[in-house]
Each structure stands twice: as structure tokens, then as C-alpha cells.
MMTF fields as JSON, N, C-alpha, C and O atoms, coordinates in Angstrom:
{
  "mmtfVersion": "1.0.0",
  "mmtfProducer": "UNKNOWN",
  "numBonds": 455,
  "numAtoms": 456,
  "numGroups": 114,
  "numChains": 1,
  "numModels": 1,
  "chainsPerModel": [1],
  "groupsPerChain": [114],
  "chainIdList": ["A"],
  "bondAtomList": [4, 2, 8, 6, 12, 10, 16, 14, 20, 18, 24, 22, 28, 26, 32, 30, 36, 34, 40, 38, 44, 42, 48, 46, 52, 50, 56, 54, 60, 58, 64, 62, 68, 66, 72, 70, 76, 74, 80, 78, 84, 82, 88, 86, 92, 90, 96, 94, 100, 98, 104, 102, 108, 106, 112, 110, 116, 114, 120, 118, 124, 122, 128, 126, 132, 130, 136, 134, 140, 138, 144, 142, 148, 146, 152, 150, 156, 154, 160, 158, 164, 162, 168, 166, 172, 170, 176, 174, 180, 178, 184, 182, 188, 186, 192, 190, 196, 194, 200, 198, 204, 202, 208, 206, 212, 210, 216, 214, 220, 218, 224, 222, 228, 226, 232, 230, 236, 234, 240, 238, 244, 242, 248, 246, 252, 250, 256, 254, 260, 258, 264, 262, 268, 266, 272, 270, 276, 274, 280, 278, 284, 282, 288, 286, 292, 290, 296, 294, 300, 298, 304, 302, 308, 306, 312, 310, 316, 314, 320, 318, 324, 322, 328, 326, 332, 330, 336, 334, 340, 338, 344, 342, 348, 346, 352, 350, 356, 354, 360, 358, 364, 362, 368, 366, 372, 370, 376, 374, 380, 378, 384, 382, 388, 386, 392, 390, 396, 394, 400, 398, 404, 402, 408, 406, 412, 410, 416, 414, 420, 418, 424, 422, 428, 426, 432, 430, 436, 434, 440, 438, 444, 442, 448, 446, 452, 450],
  "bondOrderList": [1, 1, 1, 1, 1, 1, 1, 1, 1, 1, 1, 1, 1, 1, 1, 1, 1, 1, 1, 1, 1, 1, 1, 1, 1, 1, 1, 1, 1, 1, 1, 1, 1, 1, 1, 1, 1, 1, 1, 1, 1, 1, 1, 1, 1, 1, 1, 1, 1, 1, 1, 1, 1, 1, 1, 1, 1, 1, 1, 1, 1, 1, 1, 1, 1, 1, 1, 1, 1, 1, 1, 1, 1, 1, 1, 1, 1, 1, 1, 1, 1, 1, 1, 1, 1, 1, 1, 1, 1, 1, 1, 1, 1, 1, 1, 1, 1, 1, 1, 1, 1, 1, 1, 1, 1, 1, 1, 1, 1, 1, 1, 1, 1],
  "groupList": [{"groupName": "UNK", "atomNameList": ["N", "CA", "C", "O"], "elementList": ["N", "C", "C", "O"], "formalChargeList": [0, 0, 0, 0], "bondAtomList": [1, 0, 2, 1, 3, 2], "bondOrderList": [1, 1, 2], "singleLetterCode": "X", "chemCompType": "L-PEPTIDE LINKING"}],
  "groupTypeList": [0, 0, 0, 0, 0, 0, 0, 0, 0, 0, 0, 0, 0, 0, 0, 0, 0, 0, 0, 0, 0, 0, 0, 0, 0, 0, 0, 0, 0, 0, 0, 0, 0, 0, 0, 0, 0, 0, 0, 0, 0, 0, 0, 0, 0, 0, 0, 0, 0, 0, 0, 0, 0, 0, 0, 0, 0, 0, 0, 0, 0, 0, 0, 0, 0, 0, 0, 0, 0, 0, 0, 0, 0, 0, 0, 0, 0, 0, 0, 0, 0, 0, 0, 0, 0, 0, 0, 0, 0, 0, 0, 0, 0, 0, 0, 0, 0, 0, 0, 0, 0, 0, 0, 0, 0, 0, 0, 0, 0, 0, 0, 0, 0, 0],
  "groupIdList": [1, 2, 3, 4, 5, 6, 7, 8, 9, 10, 11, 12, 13, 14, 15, 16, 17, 18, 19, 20, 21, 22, 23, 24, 25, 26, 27, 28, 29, 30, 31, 32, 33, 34, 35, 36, 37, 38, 39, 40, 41, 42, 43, 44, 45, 46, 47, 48, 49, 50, 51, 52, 53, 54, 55, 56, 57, 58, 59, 60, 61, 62, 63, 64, 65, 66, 67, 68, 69, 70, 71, 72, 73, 74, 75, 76, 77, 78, 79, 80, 81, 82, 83, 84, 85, 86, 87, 88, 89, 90, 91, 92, 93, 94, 95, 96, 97, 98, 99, 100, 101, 102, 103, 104, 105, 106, 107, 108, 109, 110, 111, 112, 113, 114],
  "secStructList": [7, 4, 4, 4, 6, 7, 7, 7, 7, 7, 6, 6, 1, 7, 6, 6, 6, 6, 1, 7, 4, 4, 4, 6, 6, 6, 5, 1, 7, 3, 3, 3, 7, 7, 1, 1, 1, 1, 2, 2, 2, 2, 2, 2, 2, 2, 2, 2, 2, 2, 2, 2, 5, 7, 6, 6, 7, 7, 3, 3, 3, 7, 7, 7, 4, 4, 4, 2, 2, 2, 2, 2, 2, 2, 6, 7, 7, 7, 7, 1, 7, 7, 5, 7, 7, 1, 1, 1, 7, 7, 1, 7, 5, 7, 7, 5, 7, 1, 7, 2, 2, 2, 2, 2, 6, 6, 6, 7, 7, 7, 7, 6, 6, 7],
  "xCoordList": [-88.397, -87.476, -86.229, -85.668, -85.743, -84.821, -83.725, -82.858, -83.712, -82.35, -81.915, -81.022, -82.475, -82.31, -81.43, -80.798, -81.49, -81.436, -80.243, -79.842, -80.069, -79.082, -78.42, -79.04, -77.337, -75.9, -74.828, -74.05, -74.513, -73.884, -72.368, -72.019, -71.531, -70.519, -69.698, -70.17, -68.216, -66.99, -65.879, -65.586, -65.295, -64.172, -63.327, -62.474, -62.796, -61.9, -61.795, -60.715, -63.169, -63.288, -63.058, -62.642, -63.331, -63.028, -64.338, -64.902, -65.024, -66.452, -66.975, -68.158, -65.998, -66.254, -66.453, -66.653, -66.443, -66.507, -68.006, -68.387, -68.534, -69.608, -70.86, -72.042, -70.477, -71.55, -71.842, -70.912, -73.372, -73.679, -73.335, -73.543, -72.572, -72.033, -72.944, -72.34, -74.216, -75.112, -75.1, -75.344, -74.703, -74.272, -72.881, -72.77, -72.171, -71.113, -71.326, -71.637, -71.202, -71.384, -72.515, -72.684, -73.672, -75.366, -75.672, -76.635, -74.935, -75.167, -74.887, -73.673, -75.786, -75.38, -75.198, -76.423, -74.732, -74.366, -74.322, -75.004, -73.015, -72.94, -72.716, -72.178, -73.035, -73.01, -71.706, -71.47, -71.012, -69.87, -69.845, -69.822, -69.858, -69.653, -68.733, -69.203, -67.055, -66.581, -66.638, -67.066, -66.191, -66.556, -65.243, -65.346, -63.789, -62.32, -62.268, -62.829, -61.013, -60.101, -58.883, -57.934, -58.919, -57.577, -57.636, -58.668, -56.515, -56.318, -56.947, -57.816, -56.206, -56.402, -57.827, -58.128, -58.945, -60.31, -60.947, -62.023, -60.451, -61.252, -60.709, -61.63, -59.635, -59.658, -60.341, -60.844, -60.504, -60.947, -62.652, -63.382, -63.033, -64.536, -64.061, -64.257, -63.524, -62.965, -63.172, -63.821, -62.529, -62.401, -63.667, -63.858, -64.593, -66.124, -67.237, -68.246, -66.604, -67.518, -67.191, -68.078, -65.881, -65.41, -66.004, -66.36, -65.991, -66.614, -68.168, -68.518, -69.222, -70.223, -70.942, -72.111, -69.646, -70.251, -70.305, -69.653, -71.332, -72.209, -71.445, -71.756, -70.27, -69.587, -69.1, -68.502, -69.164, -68.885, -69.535, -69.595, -70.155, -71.301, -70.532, -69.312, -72.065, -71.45, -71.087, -71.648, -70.092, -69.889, -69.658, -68.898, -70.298, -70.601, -69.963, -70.595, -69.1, -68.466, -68.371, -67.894, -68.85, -68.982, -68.037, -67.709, -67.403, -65.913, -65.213, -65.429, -64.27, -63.935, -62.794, -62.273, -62.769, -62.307, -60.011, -59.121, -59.89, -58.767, -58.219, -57.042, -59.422, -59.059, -59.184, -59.23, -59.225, -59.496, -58.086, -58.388, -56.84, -55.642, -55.909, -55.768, -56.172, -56.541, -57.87, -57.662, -58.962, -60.091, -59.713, -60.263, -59.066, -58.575, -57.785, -58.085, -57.081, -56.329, -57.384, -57.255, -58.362, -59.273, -60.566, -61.232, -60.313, -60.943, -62.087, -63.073, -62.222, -63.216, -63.277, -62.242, -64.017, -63.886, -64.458, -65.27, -64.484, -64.866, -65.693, -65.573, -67.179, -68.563, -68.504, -68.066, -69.163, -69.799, -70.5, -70.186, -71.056, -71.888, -71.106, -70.236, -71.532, -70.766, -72.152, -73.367, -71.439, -72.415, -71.675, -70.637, -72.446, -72.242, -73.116, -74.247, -72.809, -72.985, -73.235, -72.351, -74.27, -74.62, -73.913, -73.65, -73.673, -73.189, -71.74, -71.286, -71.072, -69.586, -68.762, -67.537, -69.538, -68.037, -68.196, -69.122, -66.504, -66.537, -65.724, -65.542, -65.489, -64.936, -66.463, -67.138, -66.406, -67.396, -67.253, -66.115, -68.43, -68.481, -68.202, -68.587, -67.497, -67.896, -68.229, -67.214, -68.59, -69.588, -68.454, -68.487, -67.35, -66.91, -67.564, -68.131, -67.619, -68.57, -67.762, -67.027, -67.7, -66.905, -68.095, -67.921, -69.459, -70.438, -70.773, -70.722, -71.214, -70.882, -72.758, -73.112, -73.467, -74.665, -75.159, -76.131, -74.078, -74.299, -74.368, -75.384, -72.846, -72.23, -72.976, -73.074, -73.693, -74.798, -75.803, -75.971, -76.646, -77.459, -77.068, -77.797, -75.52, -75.15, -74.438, -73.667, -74.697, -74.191, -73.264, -72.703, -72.652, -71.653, -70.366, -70.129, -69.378, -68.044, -66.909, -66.49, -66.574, -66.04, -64.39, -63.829, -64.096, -62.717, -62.126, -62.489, -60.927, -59.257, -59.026, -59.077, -58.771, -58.188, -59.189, -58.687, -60.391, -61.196, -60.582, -61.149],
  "yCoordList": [-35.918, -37.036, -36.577, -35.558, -37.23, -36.883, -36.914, -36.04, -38.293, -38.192, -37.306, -37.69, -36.323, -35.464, -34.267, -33.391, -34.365, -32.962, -33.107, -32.294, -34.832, -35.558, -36.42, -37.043, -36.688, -37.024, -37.362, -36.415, -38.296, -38.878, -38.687, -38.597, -38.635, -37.606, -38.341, -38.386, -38.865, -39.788, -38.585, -38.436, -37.793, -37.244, -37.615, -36.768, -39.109, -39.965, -40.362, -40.665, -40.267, -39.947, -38.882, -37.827, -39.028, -38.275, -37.384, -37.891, -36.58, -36.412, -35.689, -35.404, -35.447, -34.905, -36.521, -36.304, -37.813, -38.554, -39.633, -40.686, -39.178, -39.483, -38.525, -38.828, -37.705, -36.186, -35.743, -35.327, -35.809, -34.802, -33.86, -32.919, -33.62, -32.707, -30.997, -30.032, -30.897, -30.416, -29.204, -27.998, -30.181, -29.595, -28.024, -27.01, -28.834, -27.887, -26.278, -25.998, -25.209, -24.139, -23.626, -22.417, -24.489, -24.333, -23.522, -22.757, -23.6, -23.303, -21.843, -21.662, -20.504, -19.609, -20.114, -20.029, -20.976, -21.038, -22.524, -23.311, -22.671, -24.045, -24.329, -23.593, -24.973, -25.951, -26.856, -27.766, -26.494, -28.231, -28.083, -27.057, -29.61, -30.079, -31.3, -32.403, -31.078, -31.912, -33.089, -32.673, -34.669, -35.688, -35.782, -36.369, -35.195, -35.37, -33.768, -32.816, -34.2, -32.321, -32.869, -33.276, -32.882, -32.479, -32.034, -32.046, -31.66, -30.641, -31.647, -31.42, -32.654, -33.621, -33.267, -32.351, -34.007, -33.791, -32.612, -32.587, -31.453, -29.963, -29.851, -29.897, -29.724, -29.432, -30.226, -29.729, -31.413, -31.984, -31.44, -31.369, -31.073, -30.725, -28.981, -28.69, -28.176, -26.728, -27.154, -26.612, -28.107, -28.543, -29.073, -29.047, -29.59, -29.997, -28.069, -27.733, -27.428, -26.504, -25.511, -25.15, -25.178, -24.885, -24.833, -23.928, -26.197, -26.902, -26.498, -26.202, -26.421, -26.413, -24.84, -24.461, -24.152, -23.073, -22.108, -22.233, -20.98, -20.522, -19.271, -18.694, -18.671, -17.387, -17.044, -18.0, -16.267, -15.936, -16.292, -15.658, -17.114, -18.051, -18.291, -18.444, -18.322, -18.121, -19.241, -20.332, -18.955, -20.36, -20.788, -20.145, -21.727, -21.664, -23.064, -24.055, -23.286, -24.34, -24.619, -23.761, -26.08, -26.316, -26.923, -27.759, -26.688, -27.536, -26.976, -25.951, -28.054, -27.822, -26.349, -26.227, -25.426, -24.416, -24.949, -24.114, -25.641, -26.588, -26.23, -26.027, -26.191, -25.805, -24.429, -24.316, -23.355, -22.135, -21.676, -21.071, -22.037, -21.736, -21.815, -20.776, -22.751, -23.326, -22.261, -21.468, -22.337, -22.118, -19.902, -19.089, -19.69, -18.396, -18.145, -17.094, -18.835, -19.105, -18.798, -17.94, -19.736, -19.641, -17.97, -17.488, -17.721, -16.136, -16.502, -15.799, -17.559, -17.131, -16.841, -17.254, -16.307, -16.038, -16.154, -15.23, -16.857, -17.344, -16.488, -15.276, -17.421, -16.39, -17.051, -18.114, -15.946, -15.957, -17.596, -18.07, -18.168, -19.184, -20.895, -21.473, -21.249, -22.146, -23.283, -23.091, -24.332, -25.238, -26.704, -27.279, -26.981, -27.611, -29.379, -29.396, -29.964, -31.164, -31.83, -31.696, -32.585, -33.073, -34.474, -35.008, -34.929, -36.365, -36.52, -35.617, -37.273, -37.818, -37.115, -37.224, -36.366, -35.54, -34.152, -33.374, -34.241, -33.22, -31.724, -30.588, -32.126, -31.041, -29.646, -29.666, -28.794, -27.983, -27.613, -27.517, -27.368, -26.745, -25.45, -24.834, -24.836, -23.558, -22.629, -21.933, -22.403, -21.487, -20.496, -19.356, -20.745, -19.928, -19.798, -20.736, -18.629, -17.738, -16.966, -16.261, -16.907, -15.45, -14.558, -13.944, -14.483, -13.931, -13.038, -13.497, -11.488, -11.116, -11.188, -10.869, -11.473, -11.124, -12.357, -12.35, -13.926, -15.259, -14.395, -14.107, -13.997, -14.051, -13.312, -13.545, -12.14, -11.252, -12.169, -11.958, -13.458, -14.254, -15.444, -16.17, -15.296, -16.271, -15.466, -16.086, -14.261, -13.365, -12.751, -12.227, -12.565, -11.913, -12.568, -13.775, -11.374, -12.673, -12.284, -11.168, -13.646, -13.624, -12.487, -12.239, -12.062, -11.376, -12.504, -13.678, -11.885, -12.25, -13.525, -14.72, -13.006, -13.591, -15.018, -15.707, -15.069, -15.615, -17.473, -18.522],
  "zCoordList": [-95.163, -95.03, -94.28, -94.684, -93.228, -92.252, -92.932, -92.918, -93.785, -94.455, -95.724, -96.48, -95.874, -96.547, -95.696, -96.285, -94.461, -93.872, -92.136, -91.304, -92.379, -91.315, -91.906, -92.767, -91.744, -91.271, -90.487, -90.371, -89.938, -89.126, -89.542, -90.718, -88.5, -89.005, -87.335, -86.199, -87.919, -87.408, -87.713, -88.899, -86.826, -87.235, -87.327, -87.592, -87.207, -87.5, -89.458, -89.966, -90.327, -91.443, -92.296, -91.819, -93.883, -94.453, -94.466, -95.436, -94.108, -94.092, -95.424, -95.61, -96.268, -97.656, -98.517, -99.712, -98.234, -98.907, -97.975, -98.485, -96.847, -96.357, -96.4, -96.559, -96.277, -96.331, -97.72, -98.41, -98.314, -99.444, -99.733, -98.968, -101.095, -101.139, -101.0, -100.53, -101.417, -101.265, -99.723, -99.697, -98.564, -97.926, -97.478, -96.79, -98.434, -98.3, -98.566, -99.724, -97.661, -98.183, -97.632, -97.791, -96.773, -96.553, -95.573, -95.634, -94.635, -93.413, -92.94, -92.851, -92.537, -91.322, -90.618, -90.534, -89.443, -88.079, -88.271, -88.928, -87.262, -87.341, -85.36, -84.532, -85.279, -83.657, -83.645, -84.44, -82.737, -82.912, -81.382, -80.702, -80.956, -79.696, -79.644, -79.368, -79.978, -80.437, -79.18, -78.104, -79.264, -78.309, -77.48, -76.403, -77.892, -76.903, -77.065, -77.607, -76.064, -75.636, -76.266, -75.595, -77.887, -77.975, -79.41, -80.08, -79.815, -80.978, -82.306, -83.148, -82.087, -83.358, -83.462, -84.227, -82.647, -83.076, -83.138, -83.736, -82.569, -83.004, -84.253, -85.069, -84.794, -86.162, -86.927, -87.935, -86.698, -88.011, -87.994, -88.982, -86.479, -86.527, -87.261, -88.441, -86.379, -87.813, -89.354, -90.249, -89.341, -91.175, -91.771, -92.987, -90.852, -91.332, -91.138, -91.759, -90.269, -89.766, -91.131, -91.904, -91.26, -92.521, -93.847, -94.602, -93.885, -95.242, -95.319, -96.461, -94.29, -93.843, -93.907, -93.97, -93.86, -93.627, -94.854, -95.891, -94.505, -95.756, -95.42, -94.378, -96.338, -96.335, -94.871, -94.378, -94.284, -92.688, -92.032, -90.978, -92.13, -90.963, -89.757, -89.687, -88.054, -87.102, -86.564, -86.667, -85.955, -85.038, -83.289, -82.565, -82.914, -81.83, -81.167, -81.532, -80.477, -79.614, -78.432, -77.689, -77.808, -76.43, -76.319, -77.162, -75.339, -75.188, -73.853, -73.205, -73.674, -72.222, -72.933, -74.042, -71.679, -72.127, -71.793, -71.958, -71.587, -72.043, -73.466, -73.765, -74.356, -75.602, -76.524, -77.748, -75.399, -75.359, -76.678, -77.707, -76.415, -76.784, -78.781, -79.424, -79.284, -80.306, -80.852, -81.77, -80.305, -80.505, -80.424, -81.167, -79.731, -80.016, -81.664, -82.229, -82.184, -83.13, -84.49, -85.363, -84.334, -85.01, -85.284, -86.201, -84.047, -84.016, -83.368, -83.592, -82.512, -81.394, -80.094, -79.571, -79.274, -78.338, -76.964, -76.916, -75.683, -74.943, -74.644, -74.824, -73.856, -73.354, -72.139, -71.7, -71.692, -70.075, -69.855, -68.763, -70.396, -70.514, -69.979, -70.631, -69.06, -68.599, -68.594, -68.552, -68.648, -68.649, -67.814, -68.143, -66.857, -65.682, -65.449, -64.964, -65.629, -64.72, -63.564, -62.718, -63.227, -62.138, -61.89, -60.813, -63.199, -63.297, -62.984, -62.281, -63.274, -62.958, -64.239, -64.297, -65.29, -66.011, -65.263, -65.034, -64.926, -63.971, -64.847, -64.408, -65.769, -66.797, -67.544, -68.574, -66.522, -67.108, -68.551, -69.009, -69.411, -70.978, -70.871, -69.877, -71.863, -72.22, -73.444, -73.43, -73.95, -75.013, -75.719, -75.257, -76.865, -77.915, -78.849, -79.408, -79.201, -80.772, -81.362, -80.669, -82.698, -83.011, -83.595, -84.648, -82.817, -82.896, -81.871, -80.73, -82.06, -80.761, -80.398, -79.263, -81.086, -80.936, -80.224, -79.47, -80.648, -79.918, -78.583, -77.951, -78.26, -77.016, -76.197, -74.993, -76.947, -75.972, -75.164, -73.963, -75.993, -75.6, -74.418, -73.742, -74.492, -73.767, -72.476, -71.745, -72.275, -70.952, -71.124, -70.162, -72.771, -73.06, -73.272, -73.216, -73.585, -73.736, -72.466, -72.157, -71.848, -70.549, -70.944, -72.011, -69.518, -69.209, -69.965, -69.898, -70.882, -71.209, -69.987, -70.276, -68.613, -68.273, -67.213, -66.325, -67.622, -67.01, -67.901, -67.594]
}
């Protein structure tokens, strides 16, 4: 059953009062691909990844690197891994982990000043 194991998830919500609690705590590795570039909505996705995550579990973020500043704060660190578009968003992705074994798979973790 899907709905055992999915969740639909508004970071504009409280997601501790939509999400099973069951969840909290479950997860090695969590995925966030938050939907804006700005602080307001990465934290509140931090505060679900947080909640989500199982002791030091890894974490992995696509996001315009715009939000590199923040996402350093947190203790991760930008990878080689760029991810590109054919379509009309012209803001390339980029790949933070505070995993170094992610970052190996993804070409490593880019120069400081890249």
C-alpha cells in the first residue's frame, strides 16, 4: 500500500501535523529538492529533513547553488554535479551532501571557490 510509505508534503504547513508520526526518525538519507530559492522554504524543508532523519543520516540537495551560503551553515557541501536544462529554467541545479561517499558518486565535491 503506497499510502503507507507516501506523503505529500506543503512547506507552507505544519508537516508534523500532516505526516505520520511513524515517520519521524526513519530515514538514512533523505532527498530534498526544495520548489523556491529562498531561505524561508529551505529551512522549513531542513526542519522536515531534520525531523525525518534517522541519527546522522545523509543528506542530499538540489538547488540552485544561490543557496550555497545557507546550505554551508548547515554543514553541507557543494559537489561537482551540475544538473542542466534544455527547457526555459535557466537556473542550473546543484548537488550538496554532507556525505563524502554521496559526493564521490557525484564527481566529488567542487573547489571552495567554484
Amino acid at each position: 500500500n503506497i499510502g503507507d510509505r507516501f506523503c505529500r508534503y506543503d512547506f507552507n504547513e505544519d508537516f508534523r501535523a500532516k505526516i505520520p508520526s511513524h515517520f519521524e526518525g526513519s530515514f538514512d538519507v533523505v532527498i530534498l529538492d526544495p520548489p523556491y530559492v529562498s531561505r524561508d522554504c529551505l529551512e522549513a524543508f531542513w526542519s522536515f529533513a531534520a525531523w525525518l532523519s534517522k541519527g546522522a543520516a545523509v543528506k542530499l540537495v538540489l538547488t540552485s547553488v544561490v543557496n550555497r551560503p545557507w546550505l554551508l551553515d548547515w554543514g553541507l557541501a557543494l559537489t561537482d554535479f551540475e544538473l542542466r536544462f534544455t527547457s526555459k529554467l535557466c537556473t542550473p541545479l546543484r548537488a550538496f551532501t554532507d556525505s563524502e561517499e554521496v559526493a564521490a558518486r557525484l564527481g566529488g565535491f567542487a573547489p571552495p571557490e567554484d
